[in-house]
Structure formats: structure tokens, C-alpha cells
DSSP file (Angstrom, degrees, kcal/mol; ACC not computed):
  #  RESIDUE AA STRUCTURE BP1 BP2  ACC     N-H-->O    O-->H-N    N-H-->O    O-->H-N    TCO  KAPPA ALPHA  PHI   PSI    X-CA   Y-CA   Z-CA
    1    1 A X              0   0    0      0, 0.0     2,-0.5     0, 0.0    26,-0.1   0.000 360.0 360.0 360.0 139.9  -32.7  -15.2  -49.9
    2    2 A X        -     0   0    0      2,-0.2     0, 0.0     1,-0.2     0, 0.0  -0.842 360.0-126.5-128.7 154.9  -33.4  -17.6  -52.6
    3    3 A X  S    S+     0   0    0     -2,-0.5     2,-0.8     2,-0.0    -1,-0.2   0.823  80.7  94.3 -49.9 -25.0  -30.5  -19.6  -54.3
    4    4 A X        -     0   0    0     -3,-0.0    -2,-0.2     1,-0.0     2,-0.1  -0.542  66.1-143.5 -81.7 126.6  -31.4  -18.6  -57.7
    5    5 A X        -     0   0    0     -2,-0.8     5,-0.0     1,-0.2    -2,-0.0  -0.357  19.4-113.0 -34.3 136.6  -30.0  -15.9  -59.3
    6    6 A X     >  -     0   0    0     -2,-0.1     4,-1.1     1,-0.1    -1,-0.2  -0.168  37.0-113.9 -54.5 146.5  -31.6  -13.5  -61.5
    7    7 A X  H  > S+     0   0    0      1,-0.2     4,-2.6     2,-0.1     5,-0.2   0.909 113.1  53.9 -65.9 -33.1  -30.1  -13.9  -65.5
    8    8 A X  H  4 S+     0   0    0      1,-0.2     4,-0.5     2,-0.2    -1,-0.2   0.970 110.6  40.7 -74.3 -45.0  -28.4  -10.5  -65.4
    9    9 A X  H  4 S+     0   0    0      2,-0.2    -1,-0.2     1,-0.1    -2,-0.1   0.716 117.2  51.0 -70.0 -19.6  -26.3  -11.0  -62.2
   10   10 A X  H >< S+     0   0    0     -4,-1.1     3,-2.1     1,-0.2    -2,-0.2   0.990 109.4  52.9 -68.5 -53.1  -25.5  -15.0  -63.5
   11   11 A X  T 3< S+     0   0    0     -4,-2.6    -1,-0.2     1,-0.3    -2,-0.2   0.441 116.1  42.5 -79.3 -11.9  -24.4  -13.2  -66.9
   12   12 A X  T 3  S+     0   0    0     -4,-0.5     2,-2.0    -5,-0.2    -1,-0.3   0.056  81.2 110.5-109.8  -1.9  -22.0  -10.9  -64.5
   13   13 A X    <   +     0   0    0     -3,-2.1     2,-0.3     4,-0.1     3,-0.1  -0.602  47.7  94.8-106.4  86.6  -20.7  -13.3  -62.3
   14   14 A X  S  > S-     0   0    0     -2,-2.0     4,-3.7     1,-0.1    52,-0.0  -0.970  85.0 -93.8-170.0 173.8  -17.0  -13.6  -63.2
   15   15 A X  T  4 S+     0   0    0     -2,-0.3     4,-0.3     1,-0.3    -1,-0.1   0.963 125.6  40.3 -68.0 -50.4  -13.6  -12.1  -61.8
   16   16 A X  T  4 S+     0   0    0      1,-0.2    -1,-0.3     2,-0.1     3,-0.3   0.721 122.7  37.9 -72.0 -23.0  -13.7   -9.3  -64.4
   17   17 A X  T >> S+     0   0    0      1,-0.1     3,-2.2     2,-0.1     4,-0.6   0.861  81.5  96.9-103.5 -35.0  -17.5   -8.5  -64.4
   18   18 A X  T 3< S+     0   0    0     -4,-3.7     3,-0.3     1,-0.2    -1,-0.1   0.699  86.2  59.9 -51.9 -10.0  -18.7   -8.8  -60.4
   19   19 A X  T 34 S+     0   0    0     -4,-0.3    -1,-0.2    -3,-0.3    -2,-0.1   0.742  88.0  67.3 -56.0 -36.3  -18.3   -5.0  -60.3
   20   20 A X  T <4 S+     0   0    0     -3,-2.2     2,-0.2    -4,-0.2    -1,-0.2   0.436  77.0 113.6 -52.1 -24.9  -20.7   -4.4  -62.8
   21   21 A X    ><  -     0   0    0     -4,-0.6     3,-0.5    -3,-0.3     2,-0.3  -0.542  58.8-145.7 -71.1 127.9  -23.8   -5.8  -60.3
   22   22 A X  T 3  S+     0   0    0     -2,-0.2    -2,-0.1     1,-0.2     0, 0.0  -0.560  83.0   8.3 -72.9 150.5  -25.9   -3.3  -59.6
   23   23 A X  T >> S+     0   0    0     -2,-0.3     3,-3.0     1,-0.1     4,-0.8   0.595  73.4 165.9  67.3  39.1  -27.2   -3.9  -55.8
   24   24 A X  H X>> +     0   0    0     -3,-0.5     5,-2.3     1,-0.2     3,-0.8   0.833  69.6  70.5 -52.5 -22.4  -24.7   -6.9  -55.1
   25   25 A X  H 345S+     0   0    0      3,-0.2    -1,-0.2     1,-0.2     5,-0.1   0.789  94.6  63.4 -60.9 -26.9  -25.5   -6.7  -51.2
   26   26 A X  H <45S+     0   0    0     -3,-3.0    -1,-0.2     1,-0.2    -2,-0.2   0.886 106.2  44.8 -57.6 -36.2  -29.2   -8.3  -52.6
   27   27 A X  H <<5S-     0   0    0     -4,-0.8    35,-0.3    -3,-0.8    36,-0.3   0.455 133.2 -88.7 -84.4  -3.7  -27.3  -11.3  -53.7
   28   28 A X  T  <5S+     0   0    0     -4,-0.6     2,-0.3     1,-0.2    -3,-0.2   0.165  87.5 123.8  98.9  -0.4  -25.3  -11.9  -50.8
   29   29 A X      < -     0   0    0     -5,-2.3    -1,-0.2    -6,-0.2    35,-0.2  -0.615  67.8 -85.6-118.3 179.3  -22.8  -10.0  -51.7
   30   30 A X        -     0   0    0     -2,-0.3     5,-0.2     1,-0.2    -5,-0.1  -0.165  54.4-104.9 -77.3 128.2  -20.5   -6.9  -50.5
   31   31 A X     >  -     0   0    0     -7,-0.1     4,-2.7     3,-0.1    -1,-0.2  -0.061  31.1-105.6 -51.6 154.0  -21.9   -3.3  -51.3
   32   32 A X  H  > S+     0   0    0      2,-0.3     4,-1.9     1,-0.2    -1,-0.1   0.871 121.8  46.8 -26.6 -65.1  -20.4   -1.3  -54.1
   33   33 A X  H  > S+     0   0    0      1,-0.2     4,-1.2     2,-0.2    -1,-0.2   0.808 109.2  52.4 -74.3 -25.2  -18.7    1.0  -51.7
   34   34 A X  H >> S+     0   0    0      2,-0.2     4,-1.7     3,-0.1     3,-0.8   0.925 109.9  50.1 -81.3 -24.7  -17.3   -1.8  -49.4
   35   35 A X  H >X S+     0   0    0     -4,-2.7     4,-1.6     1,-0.2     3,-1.5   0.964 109.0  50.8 -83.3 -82.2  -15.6   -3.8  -52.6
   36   36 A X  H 3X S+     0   0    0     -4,-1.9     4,-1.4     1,-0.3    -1,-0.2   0.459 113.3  48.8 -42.6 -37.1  -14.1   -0.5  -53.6
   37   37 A X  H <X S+     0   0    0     -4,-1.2     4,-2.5    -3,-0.8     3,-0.5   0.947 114.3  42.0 -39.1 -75.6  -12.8   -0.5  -49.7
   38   38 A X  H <X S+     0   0    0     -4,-1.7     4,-3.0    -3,-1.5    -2,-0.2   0.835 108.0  66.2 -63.3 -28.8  -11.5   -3.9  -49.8
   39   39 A X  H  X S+     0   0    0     -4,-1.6     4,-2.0    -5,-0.2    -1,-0.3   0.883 108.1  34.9 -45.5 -58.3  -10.1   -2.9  -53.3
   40   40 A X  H  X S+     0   0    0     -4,-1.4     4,-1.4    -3,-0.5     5,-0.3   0.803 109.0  63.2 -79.6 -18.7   -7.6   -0.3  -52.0
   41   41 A X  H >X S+     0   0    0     -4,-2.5     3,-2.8     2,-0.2     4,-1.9   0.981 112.1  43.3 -57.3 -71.8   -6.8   -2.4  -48.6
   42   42 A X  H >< S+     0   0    0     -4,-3.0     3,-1.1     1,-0.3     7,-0.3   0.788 113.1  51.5 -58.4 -59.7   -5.4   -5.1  -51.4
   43   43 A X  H 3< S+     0   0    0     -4,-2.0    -1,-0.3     1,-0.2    -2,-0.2   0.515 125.0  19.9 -63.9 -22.8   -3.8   -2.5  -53.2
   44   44 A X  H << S+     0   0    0     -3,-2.8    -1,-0.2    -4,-1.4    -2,-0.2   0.554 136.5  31.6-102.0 -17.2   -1.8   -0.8  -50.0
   45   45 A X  S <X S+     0   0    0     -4,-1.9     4,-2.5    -3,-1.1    -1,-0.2  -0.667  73.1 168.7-163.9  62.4   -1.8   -3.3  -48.0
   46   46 A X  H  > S+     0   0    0      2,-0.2     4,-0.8    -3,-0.2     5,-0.2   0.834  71.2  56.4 -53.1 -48.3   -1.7   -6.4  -49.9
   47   47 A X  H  > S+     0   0    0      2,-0.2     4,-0.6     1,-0.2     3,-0.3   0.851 110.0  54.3 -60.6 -29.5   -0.9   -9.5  -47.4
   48   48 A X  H >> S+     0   0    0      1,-0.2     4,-0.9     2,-0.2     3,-0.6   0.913 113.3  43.0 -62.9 -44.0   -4.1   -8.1  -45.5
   49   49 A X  H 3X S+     0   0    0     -4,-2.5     4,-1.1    -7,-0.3    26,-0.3   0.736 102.5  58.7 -75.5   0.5   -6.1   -8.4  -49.1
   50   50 A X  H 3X S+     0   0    0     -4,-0.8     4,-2.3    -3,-0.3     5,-0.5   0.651 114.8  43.4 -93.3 -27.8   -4.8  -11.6  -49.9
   51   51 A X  H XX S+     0   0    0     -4,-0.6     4,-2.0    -3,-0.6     3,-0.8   0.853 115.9  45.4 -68.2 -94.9   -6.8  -12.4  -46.1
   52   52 A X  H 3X S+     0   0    0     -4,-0.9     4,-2.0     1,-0.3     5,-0.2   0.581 110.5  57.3 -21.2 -72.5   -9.5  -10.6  -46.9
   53   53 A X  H 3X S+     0   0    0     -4,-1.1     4,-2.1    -5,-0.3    -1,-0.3   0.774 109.8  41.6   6.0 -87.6   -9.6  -12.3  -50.4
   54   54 A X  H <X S+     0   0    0     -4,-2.3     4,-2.0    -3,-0.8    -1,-0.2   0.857 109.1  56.7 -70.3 -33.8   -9.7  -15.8  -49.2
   55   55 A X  H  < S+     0   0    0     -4,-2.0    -1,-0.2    -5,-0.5    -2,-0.2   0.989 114.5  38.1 -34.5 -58.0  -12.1  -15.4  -46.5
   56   56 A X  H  < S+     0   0    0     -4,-2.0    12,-0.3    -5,-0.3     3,-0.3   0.592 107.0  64.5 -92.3  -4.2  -14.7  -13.9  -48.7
   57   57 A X  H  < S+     0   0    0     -4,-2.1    -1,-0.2    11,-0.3     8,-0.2   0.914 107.0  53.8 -63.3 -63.5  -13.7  -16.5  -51.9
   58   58 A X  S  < S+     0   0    0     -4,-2.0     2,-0.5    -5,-0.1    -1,-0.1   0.482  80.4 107.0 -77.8  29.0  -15.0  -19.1  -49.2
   59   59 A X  S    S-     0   0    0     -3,-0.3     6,-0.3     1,-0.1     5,-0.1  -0.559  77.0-120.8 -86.8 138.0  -18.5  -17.7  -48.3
   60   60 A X  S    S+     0   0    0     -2,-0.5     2,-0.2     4,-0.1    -1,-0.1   0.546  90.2 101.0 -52.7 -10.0  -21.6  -19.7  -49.6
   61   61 A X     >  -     0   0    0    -33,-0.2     4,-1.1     1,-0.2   -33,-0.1  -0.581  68.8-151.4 -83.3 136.6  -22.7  -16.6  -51.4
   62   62 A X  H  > S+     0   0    0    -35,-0.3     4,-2.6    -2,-0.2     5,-0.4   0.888 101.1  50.6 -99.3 -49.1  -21.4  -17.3  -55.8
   63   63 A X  H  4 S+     0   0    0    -36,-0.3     4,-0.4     2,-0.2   -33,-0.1   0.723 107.3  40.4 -78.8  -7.9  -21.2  -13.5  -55.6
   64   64 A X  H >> S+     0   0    0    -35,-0.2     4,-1.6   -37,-0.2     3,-0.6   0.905 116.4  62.5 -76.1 -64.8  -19.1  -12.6  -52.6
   65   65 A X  H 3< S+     0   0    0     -4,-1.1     4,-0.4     1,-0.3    -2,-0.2   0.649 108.4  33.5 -14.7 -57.8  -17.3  -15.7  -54.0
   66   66 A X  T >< S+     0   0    0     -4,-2.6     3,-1.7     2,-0.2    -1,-0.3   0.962 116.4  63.1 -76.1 -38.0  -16.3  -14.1  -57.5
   67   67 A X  T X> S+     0   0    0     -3,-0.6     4,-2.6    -4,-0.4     3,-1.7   0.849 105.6  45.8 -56.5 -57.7  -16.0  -10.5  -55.3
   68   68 A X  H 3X S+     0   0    0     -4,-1.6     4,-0.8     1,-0.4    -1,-0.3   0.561 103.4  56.5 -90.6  -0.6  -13.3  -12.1  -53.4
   69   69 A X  H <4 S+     0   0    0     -3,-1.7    -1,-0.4    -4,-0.4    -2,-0.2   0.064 110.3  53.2 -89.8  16.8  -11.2  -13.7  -56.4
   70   70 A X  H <> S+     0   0    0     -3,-1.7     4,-2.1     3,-0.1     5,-0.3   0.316 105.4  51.3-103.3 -60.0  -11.3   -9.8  -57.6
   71   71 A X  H  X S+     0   0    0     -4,-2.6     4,-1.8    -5,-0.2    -2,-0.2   0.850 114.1  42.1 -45.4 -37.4   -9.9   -9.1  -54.3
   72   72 A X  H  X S+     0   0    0     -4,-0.8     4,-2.3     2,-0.2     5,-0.3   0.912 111.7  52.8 -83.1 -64.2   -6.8  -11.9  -54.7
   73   73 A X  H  > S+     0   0    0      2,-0.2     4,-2.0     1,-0.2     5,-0.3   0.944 109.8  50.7 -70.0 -61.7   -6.1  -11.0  -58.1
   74   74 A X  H  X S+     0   0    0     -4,-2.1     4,-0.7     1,-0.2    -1,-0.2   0.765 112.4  47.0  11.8 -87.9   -5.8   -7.4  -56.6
   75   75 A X  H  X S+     0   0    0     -4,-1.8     4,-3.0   -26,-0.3     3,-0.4   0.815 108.7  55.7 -32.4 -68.6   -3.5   -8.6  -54.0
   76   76 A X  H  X>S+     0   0    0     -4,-2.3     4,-5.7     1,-0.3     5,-0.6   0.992 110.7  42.8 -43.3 -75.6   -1.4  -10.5  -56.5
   77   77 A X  H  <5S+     0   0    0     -4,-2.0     4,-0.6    -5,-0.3    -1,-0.3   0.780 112.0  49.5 -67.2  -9.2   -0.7   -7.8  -58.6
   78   78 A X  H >X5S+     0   0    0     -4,-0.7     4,-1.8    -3,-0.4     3,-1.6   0.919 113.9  53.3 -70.1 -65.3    0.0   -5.2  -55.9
   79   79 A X  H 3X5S+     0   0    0     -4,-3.0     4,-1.6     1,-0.3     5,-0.3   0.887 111.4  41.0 -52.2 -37.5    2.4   -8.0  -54.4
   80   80 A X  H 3X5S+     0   0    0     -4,-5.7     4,-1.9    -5,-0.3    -1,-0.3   0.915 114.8  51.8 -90.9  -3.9    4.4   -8.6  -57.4
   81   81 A X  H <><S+     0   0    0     -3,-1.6     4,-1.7    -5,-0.6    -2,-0.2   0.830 110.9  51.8 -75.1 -19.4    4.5   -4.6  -58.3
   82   82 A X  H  X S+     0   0    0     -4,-1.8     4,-1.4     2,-0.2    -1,-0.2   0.817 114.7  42.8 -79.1 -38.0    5.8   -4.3  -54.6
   83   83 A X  H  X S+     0   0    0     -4,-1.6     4,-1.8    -5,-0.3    -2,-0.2   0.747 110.7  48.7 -79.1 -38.1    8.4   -6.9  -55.4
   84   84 A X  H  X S+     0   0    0     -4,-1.9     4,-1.1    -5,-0.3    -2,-0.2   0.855 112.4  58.4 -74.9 -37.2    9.5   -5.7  -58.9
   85   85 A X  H  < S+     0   0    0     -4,-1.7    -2,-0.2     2,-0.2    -3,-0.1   0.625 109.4  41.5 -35.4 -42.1    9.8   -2.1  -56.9
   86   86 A X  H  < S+     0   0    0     -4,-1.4    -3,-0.2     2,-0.1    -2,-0.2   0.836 104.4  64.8-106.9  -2.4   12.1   -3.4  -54.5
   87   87 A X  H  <        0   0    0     -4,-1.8    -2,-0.2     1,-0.2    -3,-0.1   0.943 360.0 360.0 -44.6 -55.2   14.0   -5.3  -56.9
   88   88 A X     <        0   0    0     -4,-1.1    -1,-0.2     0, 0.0    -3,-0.1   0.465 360.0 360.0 -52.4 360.0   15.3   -2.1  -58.9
């Protein structure tokens, strides 16, 4: 696999956009349908995505990388709607 990126996948490569890559698994990073996976895990089951999250935030890959600061940000906001939920 070679380090450089393609311009369309650099131009994509942020917390809000890494969804957008078409083939991400090319770049090193997690198919379509497994980020959509990992997506609801943080969403149900947040302290496991906040794991998940930082695992894949430290992989050498810059697009697993952003994948898994989608994956924490997730987390975060399932954990404080879970907390504002049992507050009330």
C-alpha cells in the first residue's frame, strides 16, 4: 500500500467527511458496512465505542485514524444523551 493518498480521499479526510470515501478498505481503512457497524455499537453501547474508537484513532492508517474520531465523537454524544436521559 503506498503512503500517498490520492487528492479526493486527502480532500475527505476529516471527522465529518471520512464517510464520504468511496472504497476506504483501499486506503487502509474500515469498509463502508463495518463503520456503519461500529457506528451503532457507539450508539448502543457507547463505553464499548469509545474502545473501539481509540483503538482505531491509533492505527498508522490517516484514514482508519479520522474513521475512529467519528467513532469517539459517536460515543460522546450517545454518552451524554444517556446521561441527560437519566438525569430527568
Amino acid at each position: 500500500m503506498s503512503t500517498e493518498l490520492p487528492r479526493e480521499v486527502t480532500e475527505k479526510l476529516s471527522t465529518w467527511k471520512v464517510g464520504q470515501i468511496k472504497n476506504p478498505e483501499e486506503y487502509g481503512g474500515v469498509s463502508k458496512k463495518g463503520l456503519l457497524g461500529r457506528r451503532l455499537i457507539a450508539l448502543l453501547l457507547w463505553p464499548a465505542g469509545l474502545i473501539v474508537g481509540f483503538k482505531m484513532k491509533g492505527s498508522e492508517s490517516e484514514v482508519k485514524s479520522y474513521q475512529g474520531k467519528e467513532i469517539i465523537f459517536v460515543s460522546i454524544i450517545a454518552m451524554i444523551a444517556s446521561i441527560l436521559y437519566a438525569t430527568i
